[in-house]
C-alpha positions as CSV (number, residue, x, y, z in Angstrom):
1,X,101.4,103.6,107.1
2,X,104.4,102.1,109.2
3,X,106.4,101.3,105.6
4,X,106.2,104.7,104.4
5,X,107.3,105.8,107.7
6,X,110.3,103.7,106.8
7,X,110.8,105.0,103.1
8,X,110.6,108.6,105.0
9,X,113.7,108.1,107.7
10,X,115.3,105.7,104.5
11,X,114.7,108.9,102.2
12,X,113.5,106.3,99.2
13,X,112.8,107.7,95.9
14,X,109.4,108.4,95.0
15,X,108.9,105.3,92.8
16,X,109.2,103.2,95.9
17,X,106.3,105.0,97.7
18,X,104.0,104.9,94.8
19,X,104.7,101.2,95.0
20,X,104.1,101.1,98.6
21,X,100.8,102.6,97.8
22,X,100.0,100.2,95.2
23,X,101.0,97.3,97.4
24,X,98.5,98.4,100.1
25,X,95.6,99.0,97.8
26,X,95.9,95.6,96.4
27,X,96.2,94.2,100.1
28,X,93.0,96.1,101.0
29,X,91.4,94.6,98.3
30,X,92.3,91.2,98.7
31,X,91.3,91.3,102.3
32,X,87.7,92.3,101.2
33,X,87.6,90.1,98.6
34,X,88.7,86.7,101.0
35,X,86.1,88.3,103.4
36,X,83.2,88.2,101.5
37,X,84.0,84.7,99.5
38,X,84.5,83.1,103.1
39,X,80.9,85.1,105.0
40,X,78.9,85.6,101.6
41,X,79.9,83.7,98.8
42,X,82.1,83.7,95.2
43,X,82.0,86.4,93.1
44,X,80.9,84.7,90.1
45,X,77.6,84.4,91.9
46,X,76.8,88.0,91.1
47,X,74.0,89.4,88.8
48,X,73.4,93.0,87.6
49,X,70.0,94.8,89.4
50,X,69.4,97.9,88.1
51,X,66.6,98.8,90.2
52,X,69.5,98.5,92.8
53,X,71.9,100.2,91.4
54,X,69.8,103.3,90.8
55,X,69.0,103.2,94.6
56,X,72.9,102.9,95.4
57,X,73.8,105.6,93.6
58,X,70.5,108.1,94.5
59,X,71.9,107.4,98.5
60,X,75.5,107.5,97.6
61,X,75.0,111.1,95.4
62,X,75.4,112.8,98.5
63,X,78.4,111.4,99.9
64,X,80.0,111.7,96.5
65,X,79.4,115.2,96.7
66,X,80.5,115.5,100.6
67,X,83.7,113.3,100.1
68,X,84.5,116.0,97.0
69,X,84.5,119.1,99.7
70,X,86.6,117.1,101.7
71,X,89.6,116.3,99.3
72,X,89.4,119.7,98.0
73,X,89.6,122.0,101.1
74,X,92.5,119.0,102.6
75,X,94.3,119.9,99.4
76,X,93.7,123.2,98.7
77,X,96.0,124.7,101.1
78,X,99.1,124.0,99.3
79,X,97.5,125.4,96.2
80,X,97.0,128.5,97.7
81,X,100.4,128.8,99.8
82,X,102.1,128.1,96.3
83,X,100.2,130.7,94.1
84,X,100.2,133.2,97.3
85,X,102.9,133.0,98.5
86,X,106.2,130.2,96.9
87,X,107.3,127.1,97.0
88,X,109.4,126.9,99.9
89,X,106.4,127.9,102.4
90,X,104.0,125.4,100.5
91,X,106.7,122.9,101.2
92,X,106.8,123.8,104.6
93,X,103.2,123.2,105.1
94,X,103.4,119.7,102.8
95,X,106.2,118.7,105.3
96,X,104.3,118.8,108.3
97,X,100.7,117.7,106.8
98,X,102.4,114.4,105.9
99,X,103.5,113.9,109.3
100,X,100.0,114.9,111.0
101,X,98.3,112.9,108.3
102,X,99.7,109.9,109.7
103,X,97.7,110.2,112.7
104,X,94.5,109.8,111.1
105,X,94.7,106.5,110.1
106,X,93.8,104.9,113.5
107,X,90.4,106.7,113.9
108,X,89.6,106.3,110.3
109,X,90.5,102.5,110.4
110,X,88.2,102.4,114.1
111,X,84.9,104.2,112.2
112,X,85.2,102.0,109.6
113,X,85.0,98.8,111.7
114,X,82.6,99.6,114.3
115,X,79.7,101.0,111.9
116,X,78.5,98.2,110.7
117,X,77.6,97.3,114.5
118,X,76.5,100.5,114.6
119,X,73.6,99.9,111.5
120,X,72.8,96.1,113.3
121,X,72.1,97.9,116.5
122,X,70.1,100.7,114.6
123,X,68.2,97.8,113.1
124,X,67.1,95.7,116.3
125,X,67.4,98.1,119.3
126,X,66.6,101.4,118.4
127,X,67.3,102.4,122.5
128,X,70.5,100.3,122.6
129,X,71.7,101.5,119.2
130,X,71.6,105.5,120.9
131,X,73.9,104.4,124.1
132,X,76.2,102.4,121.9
133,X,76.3,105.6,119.5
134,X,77.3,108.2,122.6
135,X,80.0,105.3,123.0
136,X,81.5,105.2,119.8
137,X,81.6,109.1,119.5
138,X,83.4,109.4,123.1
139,X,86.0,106.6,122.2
140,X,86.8,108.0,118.7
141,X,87.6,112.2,119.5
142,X,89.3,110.5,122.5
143,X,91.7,108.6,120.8
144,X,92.1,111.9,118.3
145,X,92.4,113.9,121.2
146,X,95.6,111.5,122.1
147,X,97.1,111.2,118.9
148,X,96.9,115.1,118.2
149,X,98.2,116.1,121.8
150,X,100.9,113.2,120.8
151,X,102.0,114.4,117.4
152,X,101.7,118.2,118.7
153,X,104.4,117.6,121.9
154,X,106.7,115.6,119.3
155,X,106.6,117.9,116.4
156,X,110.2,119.1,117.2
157,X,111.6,115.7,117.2
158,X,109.5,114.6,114.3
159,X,110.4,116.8,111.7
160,X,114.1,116.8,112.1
161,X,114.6,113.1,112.0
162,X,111.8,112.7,109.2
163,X,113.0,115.7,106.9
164,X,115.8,117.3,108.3
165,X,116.7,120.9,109.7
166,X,116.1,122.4,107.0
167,X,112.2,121.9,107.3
168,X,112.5,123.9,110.9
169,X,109.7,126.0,110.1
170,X,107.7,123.1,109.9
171,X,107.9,122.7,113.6
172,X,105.7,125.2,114.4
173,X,103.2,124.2,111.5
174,X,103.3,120.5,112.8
175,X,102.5,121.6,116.6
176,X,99.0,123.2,115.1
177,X,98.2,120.7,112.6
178,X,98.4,117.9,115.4
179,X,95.4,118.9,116.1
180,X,93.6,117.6,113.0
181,X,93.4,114.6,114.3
182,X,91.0,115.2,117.2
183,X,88.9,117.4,113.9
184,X,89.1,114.7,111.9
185,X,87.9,112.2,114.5
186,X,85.1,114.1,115.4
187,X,84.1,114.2,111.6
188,X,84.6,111.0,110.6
189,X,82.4,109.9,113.5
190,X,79.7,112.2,113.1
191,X,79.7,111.7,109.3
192,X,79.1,107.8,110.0
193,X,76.5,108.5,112.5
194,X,75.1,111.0,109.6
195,X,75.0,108.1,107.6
196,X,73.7,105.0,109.5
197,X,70.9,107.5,110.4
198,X,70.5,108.9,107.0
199,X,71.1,112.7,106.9
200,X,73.8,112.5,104.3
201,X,72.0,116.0,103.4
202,X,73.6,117.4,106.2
203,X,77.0,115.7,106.0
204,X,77.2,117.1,102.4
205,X,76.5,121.4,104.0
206,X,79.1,120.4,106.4
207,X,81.4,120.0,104.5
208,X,80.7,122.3,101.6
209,X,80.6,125.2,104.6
210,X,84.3,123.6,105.7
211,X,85.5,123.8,101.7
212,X,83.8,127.6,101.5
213,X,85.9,128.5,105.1
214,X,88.9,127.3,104.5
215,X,89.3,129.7,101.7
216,X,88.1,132.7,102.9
217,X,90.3,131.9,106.0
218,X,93.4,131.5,103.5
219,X,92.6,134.3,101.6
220,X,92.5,136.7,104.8
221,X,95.6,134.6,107.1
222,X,98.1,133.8,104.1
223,X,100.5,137.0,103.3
224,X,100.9,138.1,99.8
């Protein structure tokens, strides 16, 4: 996140950030990769179950389907603002999501660590697993409840330096997309919580009801 911040403010072509991108998958993987050779063992170890990987993807099928509704009503916006409306508002709105997206990563990166404490404590404390729960959902919408009041007060310094005045508009789209942050904090969380306790099921109408609102909502709000 902080070295495409860079390419943004160094206006790099786009080659560099797909690079960027590239770099930072293959870190990610790596990391996971010395991690499990170091607390599990090598990968050459590994043998094909099947029985297993039916089961896998029977409890995954849902989150497949969830994560789906996700990308498509994050992504969908533009779509519509481009075939409503032009290119310059779409840009608009691309311009500020970019900057509020950039919030996220610090909830996301939180859920992601502390779950697996939350499945061990689900697994020998059933009572202690619910209090540390409660925890985890008040420290995650409150640190996307900071970022978003955060990137919501600094919109107007924000998008100048990072795309220049001629993305003004995008001021006023930044200072309500800040919030997404807190949204997305309170989903991710909830979404985990959905999961360690197995109700993908409901994770998955969540989100399809978000995909179906968000378009209705864009085809009432957006001007033709």
């Amino acid at each position: 996140g902080g070295v495409k911040i860079v390419l943004l403010i160094c206006k790099a072509p786009l080659i560099l950030f797909v690079c960027a991108s590239l770099f930072e998958f293959i870190f990610l993987a790596s990391g996971y990769l010395l991690s499990y050779r170091k607390l599990v063992g090598p990968v050459s170890a590994w043998k094909a179950d099947v029985v297993t990987a039916r089961h896998l993807l029977k409890e995954s099928f849902p989150e497949l389907l969830s994560g789906s509704a996700i990308v498509i009503y994050q992504k969908i916006n533009v779509v519509m603002l481009r075939g409503m409306m032009d290119n310059e508002a779409a840009g608009q709105f691309s311009a500020a999501a970019r900057i509020a997206d950039l919030g996220l990563f610090l909830p996301v990166i939180l859920t992601q660590s502390t779950t697996p404490l939350l499945v061990k404590a689900r697994q020998q404390n059933p009572e202690l697993y619910k209090l540390q729960r409660q925890k985890f959902m008040d420290i995650i919408v409150w640190c996307g409840l900071g970022i978003s009041l955060c990137v919501s007060a600094s919109a107007v310094i924000l998008v100048p330096i990072l795309f220049g005045k001629e993305y003004a508009v995008a001021v006023t789209v930044l200072q309500i997309m800040g919030w997404k942050a807190f949204a997305m904090s309170l989903a991710t969380s909830s979404g985990q919580v959905l999961l360690v306790d197995h109700l993908q099921r409901y994770a998955v109408l969540r989100n399809l009801m978000g995909l179906v609102t968000v378009v209705l909502m864009n085809l009432v709000l957006i001007p033709r």
